[in-house]
N, C-alpha and C positions, 0 to 999 in steps of 0.2 A: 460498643464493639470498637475496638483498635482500628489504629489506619493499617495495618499490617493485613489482620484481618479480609477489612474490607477490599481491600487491594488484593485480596488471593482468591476472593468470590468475583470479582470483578474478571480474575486471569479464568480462574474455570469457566465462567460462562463464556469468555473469548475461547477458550481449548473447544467448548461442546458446538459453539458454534464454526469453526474450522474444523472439527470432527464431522459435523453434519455436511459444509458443503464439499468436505475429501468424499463424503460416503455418495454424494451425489456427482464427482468426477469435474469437480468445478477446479478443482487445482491443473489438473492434465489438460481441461479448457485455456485455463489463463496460458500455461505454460507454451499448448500448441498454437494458441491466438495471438500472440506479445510478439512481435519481429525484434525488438530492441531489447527484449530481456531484463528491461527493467523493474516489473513487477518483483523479480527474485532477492534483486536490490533494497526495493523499498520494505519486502516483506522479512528481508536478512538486519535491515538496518529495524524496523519494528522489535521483532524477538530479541537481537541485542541491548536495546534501551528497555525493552521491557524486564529482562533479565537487572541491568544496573540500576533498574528503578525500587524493584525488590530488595536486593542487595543492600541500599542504599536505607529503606524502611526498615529492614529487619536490623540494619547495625542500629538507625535512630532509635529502634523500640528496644534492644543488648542491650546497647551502651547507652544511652539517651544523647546522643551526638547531633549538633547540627550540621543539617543536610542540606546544602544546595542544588539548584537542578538545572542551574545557565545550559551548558549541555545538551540534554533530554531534552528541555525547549527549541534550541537550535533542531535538535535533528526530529522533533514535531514538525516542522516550517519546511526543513531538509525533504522531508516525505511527499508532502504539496509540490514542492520545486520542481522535484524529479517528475511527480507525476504528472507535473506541467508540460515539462520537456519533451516526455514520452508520448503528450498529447498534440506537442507541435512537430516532435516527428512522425508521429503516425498520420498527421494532416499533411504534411511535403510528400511523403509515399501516395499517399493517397492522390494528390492531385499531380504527382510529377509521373506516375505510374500509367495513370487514367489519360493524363492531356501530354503527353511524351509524347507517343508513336501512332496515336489515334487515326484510323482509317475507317469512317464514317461505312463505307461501302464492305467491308469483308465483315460481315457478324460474327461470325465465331472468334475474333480480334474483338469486337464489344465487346463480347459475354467473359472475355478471359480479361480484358479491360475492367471491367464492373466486379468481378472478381478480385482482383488486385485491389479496386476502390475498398471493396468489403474487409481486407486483410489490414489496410491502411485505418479504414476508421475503427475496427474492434483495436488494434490498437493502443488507439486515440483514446479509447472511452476504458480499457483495460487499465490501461497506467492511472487514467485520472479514478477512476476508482478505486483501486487499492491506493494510491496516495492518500485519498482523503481518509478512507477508511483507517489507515494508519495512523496519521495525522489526530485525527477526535480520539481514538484509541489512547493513544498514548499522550494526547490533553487531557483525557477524562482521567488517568491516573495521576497526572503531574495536579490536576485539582484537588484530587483525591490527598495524596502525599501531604502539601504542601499545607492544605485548607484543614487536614484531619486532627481533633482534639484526640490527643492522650491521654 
């Protein structure tokens, strides 16, 4: 089987599984859990590299053209970064939120306190996850691409 091929069973089963977590409302999750909106980032900058990764096989398997992929690599690492960032600002929200205005004695100031903690570390764990997830994603093609006999 082609690298082309393989690389388009590789994209359908990434489609079926973001068909499956849309049909379970995991997108409108990230979307309403993320303060920093980076998720949208990381998952805009995924489908574009995954787009010129295609692009870039289907000209090498046309024309038999050498393909490099310096780029795609970079914004692999780009996806990690961001999701880093997104995980160190979701950690300052989280504890500038919580240990800010803290008033030990009023409860209903905790509870909207621990609240605010919860929104800061989903987050935290939001970004760092689609990062990585983007990130091995679009490694496993750039493996794929680079590593595949013709």
């Amino acid at each position: 089987m082609n690298t082309f091929l393989k690389w388009w069973l590789l994209i359908t089963l990434i489609v079926a599984g973001v068909a499956t977590a849309w049909y379970f409302n995991f997108g409108m999750f990230i979307y309403t859990h993320d303060l920093t909106k980076l998720t949208i980032v990381i998952a805009a900058l995924f489908v574009a590299t995954t787009i010129v990764i295609g692009y870039k096989l289907w000209n090498k398997v046309r024309n038999n053209q050498v393909v490099f992929y310096e780029k795609e690599w970079f914004i692999s690492e780009l996806c990690i970064s961001l999701g880093m960032i997104g995980t160190v600002i979701g950690f300052i929200y989280m504890l500038y939120s919580v240990f800010g205005n803290l008033n030990i004695a009023d409860t209903v100031a905790v509870q909207r306190s621990l609240g605010m903690m919860a929104n800061g570390m989903g987050t935290a764990l939001l970004t760092t996850l689609i990062g990585l997830i983007s990130s091995v994603l679009i490694k496993s093609q750039l493996v794929m691409a680079e590593n595949g006999a013709e």
